[in-house]
N, C-alpha and C positions, 0 to 999 in steps of 0.2 A: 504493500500500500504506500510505503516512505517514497519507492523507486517511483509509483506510479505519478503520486505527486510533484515529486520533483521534475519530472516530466514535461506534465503540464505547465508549469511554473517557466519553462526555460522556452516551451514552444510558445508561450504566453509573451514572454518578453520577446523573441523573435519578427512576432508579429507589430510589437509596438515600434522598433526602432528598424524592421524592412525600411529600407525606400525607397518611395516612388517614382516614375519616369518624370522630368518636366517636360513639359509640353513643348517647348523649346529646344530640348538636348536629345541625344542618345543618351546621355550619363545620369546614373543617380542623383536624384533632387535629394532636399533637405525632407526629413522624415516629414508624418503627416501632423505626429505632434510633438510636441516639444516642452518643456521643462516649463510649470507654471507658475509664474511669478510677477510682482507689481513691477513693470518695466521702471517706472518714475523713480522706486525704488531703488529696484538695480543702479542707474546710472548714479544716483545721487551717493547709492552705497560705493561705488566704485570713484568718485568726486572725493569723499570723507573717507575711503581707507586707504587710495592709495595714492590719490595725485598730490596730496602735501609734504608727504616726504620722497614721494617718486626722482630718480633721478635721470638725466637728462643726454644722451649719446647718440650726438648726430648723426644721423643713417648716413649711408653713402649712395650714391646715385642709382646703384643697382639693386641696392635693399627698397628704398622711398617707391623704385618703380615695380619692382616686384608684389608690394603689399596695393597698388594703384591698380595693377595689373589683375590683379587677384579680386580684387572689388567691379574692375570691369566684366570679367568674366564670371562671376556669381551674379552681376546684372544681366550678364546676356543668359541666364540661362545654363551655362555649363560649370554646375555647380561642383560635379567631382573635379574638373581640370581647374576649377578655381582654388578647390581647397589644396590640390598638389603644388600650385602654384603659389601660395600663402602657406606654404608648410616648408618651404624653400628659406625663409627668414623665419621659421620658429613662431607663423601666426596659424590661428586655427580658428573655426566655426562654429558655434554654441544657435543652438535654434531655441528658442522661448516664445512663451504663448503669452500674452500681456491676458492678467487675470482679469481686469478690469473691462476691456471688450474684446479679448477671446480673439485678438490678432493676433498672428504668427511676426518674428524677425528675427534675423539674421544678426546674431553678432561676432565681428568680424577682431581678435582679440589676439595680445601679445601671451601666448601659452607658455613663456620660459622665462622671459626677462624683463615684464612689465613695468615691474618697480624699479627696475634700475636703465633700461632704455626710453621708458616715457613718451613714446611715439602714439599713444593712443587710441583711438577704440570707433568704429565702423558697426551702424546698426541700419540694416535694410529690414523695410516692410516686406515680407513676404505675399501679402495678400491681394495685392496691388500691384499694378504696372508703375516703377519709378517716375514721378514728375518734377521732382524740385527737393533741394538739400537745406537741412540746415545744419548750421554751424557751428560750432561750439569753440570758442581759442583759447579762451582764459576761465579754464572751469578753476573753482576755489579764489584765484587771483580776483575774477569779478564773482563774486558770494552768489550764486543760488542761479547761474546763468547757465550751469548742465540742467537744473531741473526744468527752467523757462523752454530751453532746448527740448527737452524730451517729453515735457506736454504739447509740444506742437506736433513734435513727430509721430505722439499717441491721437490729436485729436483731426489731423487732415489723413487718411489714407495714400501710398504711395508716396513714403518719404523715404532720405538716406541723412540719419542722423551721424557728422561726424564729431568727433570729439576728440581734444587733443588728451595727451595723457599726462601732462607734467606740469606744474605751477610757473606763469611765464618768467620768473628767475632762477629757474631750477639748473640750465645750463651756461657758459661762460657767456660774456655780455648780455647779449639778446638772443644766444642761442637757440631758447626754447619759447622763445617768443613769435607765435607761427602764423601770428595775423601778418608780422612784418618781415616774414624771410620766404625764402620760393624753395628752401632744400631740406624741409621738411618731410615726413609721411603725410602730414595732414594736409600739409598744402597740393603732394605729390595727389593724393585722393580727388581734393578739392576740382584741379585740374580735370582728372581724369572723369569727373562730375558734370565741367565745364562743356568738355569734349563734345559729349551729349545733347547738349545742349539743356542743360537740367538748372533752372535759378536757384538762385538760395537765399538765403536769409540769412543773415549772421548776427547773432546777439551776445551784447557787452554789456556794460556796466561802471555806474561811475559814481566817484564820491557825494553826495550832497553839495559841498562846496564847491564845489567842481561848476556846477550851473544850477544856485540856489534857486532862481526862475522857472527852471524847466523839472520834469517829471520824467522826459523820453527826450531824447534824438535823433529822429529820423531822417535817414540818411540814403541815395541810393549810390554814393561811393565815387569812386573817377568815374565811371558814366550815366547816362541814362535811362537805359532801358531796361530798370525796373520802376520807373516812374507812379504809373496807372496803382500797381498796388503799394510801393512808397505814400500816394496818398488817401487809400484805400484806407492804409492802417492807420497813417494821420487822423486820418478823421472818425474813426472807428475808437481812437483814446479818446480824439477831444470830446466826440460824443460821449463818453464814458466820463471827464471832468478830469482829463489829465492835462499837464500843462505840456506842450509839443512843440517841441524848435523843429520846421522844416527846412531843411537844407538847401533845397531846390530853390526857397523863396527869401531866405533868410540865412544871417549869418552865425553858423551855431557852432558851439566846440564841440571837438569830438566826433566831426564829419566822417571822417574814414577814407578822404581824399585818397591815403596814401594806404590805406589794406591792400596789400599783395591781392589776395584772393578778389576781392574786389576790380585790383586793378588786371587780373587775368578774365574777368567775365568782359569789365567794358571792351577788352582787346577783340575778343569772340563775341562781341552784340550778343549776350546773354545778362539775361535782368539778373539784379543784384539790391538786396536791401540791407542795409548799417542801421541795427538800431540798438542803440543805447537806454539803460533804465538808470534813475538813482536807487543808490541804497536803500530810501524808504521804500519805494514801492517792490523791490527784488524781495528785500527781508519780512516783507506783510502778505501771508498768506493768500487773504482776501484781494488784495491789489494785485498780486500777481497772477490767479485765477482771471482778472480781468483782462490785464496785458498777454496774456495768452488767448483767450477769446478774441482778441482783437488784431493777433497774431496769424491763426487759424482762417478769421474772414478774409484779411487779405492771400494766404496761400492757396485758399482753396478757389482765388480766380487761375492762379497757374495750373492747377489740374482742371478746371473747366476749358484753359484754354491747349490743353495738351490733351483733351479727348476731342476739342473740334478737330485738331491737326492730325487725330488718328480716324478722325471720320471721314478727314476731307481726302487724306491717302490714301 
């Protein structure tokens, strides 16, 4: 009876973690389910345990494009040659099912040397066809700006949450400061996001004092073309009673002129949004709840407008 049991038990587990064909590949997809847990959690848990003391070892050009590489091919669909290809640099795949509404995603993760190479962490919606990124540079550095990040990528479908892994003075100068350097993993990702032509969002964070006037600074970076929802979400806080420096109209600090990532969308005509929170509203629950509502409306015109382009092909 022990044997017959233990049996069952093994062919039990075989059936949970088989997996599927993607529709896309010849090659094994990501199971059908996956480890369930508060994704908000996760990241913030992964912000608080490991990015404060994480340390900081600049990839070299074939590591940054290997893990870029690896992120493009797990978006096309070839999920096994993605993970051989991110298993090449010691990253690896973890699939989780967000408790909270029961989506699936990919996180895309340093499996050997997290804490001490600090290159950071990749999370694709599984459920969705990818339409737009956000961004994460200075998670701990700007306080509570992984979780802003990752309820947006919980609350619009078809996101690629990236996130760097290290506190922006974790490496020599500006090393590990990856809003402002191109020889990054994150920015290597970022790129490779870009390619796609996939917009993104990038959220910071700044001191009170910094611009005791303002609340938010919205920004759409060295170019333009993410304008349309730049003032989508302008006016989605101000309706909400936040006070809102526009960049496009107005002179505000903390524009993002010079973000790398930024300045690689405007180069490719791919929309691009800089926005900035003060510490009061990041650190207040309720406040932040709102700036992510107001976050989500504007993102979810980018997936309205990346299912007309897949209607119109």
């Amino acid at each position: 009876m022990a044997s017959l049991l233990v049996g069952v038990l093994i062919a039990a587990a075989v059936v949970i973690v088989t997996p599927v064909l993607d529709r896309h590949s010849d090659e094994p997809s990501a199971p059908a389910t996956g480890t369930d847990l508060d994704l908000e959690r996760r990241i913030a848990g992964f912000a608080a345990d490991t990015v404060p003391d994480a340390g900081f070892l600049p990839p070299n050009r074939v590591e940054r494009e290997t893990v870029a590489a690896g992120v493009g091919l797990y978006l096309d669909g070839k999920r096994g040659e993605a993970e051989r290809k991110l298993a090449e640099v010691d990253f690896g795949v973890h699939i989780l099912r967000d408790t909270a509404k029961g989506r699936r995603y990919a996180e895309i993760v340093d499996r050997a040397r997290e804490g001490v190479r600090g290159w950071g962490r990749v999370y694709i919606d599984l459920d969705a066809p990818a339409h737009f990124s956000v961004q994460v540079p200075h998670p701990v550095a700007d306080a509570y700006s992984e979780t802003l990040g990752a309820a947006v990528l919980r609350g619009v479908p078809g996101g690629v949450l990236v996130v760097a892994g290290a506190h922006r003075a974790a490496g020599e100068g500006n090393a590990a400061d990856v809003a402002h350097r191109t020889d990054t993993v994150f920015h290597a990702v970022c790129a490779e996001l870009v390619a796609r032509g996939l917009p993104g969002i990038q959220i910071h964070g700044f001191a009170d004092k910094t611009s005791r006037a303002h609340d938010a600074v919205v920004s759409t970076g060295a170019g333009d073309e993410g304008r349309p929802q730049a003032v989508t979400l302008a006016r989605a806080l101000t309706d909400d009673g936040f006070r809102v420096c526009r960049a496009w109209s107005s002179k505000c600090p903390l524009a993002g002129r010079t973000n790398k990532q930024g300045r690689l969308a405007a180069d490719d005509g791919v929309p691009f949004i800089h926005v900035e929170f003060s510490r009061t509203v990041r650190e207040d629950a309720a406040r932040s709840r709102r700036v992510v509502e107001a976050m989500t409306t504007a993102v979810a015109e980018w997936k309205g407008a990346a299912r007309e382009a897949r209607a119109g092909g």
